[in-house]
Phi, psi and omega in degrees: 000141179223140193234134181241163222230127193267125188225047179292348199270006175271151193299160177278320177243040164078000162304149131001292195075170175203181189086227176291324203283308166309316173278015150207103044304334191274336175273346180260356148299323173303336197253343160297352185272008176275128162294015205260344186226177156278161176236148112222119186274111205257060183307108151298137221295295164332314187268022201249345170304314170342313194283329220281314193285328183294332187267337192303314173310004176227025189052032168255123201229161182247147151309177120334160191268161184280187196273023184246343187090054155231148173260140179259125176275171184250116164191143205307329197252006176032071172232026175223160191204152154217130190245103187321126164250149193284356183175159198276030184246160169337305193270005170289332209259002149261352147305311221261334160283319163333299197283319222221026210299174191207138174271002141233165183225085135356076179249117204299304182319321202101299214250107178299107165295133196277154140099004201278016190036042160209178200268140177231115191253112182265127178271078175334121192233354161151162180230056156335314194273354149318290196282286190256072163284353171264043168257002187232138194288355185326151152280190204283328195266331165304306198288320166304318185303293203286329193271313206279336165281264205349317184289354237240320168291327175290298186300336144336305215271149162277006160215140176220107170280125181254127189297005196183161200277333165338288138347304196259015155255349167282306194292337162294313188285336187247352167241000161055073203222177168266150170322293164016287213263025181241100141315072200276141188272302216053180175240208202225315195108208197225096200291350168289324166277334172288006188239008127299099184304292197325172092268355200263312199299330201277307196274008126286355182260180184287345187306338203245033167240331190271328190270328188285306201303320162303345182268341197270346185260346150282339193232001194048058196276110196270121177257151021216142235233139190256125189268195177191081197236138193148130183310124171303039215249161169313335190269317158359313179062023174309326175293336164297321186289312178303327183243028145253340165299336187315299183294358198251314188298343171298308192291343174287327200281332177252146173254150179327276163341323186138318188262133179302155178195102188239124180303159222264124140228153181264116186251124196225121157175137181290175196293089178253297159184155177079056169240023167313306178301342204255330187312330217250290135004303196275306179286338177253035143339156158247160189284330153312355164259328146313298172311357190227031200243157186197141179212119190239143192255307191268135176182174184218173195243030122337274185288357166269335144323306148321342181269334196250285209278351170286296204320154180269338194171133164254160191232146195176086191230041172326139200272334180161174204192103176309322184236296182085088164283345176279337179275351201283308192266001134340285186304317194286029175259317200089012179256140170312160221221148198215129187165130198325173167256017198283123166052188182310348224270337175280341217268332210247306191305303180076215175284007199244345186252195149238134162213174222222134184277150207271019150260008192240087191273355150290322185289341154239022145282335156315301191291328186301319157346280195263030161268002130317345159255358163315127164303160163241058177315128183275115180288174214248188193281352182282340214271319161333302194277337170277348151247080200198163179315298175288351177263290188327315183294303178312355172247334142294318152330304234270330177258347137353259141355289174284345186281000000 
């Protein structure tokens, strides 16, 4: 079997990425490392150091590209390619099949390109812009053009995966499709922190002393600190978020002692649209609310690991959310977790956050409050093991497979 894998949703200039971008470079590394099938990973030209750098991590490296346009990795049985495309629109990557066919094509993103001659499976990651499109910037004849393939693709697929049952009760109610052909993956997180076990111990040891001292030295980040990750956009609630923090810094500001002290916040994710309110917010700071305010645009992911394990509590008080890959690696940070009751987001936290419904912005100023005094519920290893890279793939492979 040889399965190709569209991986057009990686950044173009060779970034990190964060979302979707994130969630499938972590998940097709994952599933190129099985030998049990082919590969070809359908790559834009922009994105393939990106890619180049994600396999080197599994200790897989390429050639030059060949007289076919393909880079051939070096691995005794060849049974992985990666094939440049000149640019991320549809119809290159139906040249690039043509030149290059599979007999299923995998799309991390979800939204199947119409006309591609091959069976297309697609990985859902939510369908928001159903319910609210005036959380997106689309016009009214884009978003129809777009949503109507996307449903036309989803109704298409002989399987379809969802990141969360959440997810997959969406996609049954709007694409009126059966419980059946809908699979839920859930995702992994961030496998570097999750494979620190200890979470009691690592957040009392120097590790979480070593990571603010790296936040403080890069963004000059102060503890202690409310982090916020994530693209700045409407469903985010960021602007709520800025002003239950506001209201939250009085009861925070005196110390027993005497000395001021008011907890931080950090908002790190770049500028995606409808963020006027959070901007606005942002400007009728006072300046002692300014000093403890932090806005990081840029980063890799390094430092948003470092960002997590530094944080005093991440917020994550989204209006919805198909998965909430930020609380997953929160928790597997070991940092306390503050978080809507919203989408999937009560599905991943469980027992281990609090959470809060994201229009009752008194309840999080309360919480925002008491959060230095906040317990740091730990999740427990069933919780561990339902969530990890190598589990989604072994459940996509396996329905794979059967089509």
């Amino acid at each position: 079997m040889l399965i190709g894998l569209d991986l057009r949703c990686l950044p173009n200039d060779g970034s990190d990425g964060s979302g979707v971008a994130h969630a499938a470079r972590a998940l097709c590394l994952q599933l190129m490392q099985d030998e049990s099938v082919e590969w070809k990973a359908f790559v834009p030209r922009g994105a393939v150091f990106t890619l180049s750098v994600i396999l080197a991590k599994a200790g897989i490296q390429y050639n030059e590209i060949d007289s076919n346009e393909s880079l051939r990795l070096r691995q005794k049985d060849d049974k992985k390619k990666v094939v440049e495309l000149s640019d991320n629109s549809s119809k290159s990557l139906r040249r690039a099949l043509k030149q290059n066919p599979c007999d299923i094509l995998f799309v991390p993103s979800g939204a199947i390109s119409p006309g591609l001659g091959v069976t297309a499976v697609p990985w859902v990651h939510d369908l928001t812009i159903f319910d609210h499109p005036e959380w997106f910037p689309q016009s009214w004849l884009k978003r129809q053009i777009t949503t109507r393939f996307f449903l036309r693709g989803i109704k298409r697929a002989p399987v379809v995966f969802a990141i969360s049952e959440y997810t997959k009760r969406a996609i049954v109610r709007i694409a009126n499709i059966p419980e059946s052909r809908v699979v839920v993956t859930y995702e992994g997180g961030d496998e570097t922190l999750r494979l620190i076990k200890n979470y009691e111990l690592r957040i009392k040891n120097s590790n979480q002393n070593s990571s603010k001292e790296y936040c403080q030295k890069k963004w000059g980040i102060k503890s202690p600190f409310i982090l916020a990750l994530g693209t700045v956009e409407p469903r985010k609630n960021l602007a709520m978020l800025i002003r239950a923090w506001k209201a939250a810094l009085n009861p925070l500001r005196a110390e027993p002692s005497g000395q001021e002290r008011g907890v931080c916040l950090a908002i790190a994710g770049r500028d995606g649209w409808k963020f006027e309110d959070v901007n606005r917010e942002i400007r009728n700071l006072k300046s002692d609310e300014a000093s403890r305010f932090y806005r990081i645009k840029d980063f890799n992911d390094e430092d948003k690991r470092q960002l997590l394990l530094a944080a005093d509590a991440v917020a994550i008080p989204s209006l919805d959310e198909g998965f909430g890959l930020v609380v997953l690696e929160a928790m597997q940070a070991g940092t306390r977790v503050i978080a809507s009751d919203r989408g999937a987001l009560p599905e991943v936290v469980g027992d281990a956050g609090l959470l809060i419904d994201p229009t009752d912005e008194g309840g999080w100023t309360k919480a925002l409050a008491q959060m230095t005094n906040a317990k740091c519920q730990m999740p427990n290893e069933s919780w561990d093991e339902k969530f990890s890279w190598e589990k989604t793939a072994q459940v996509i492979l396996e329905s794979l497979k059967k089509i």
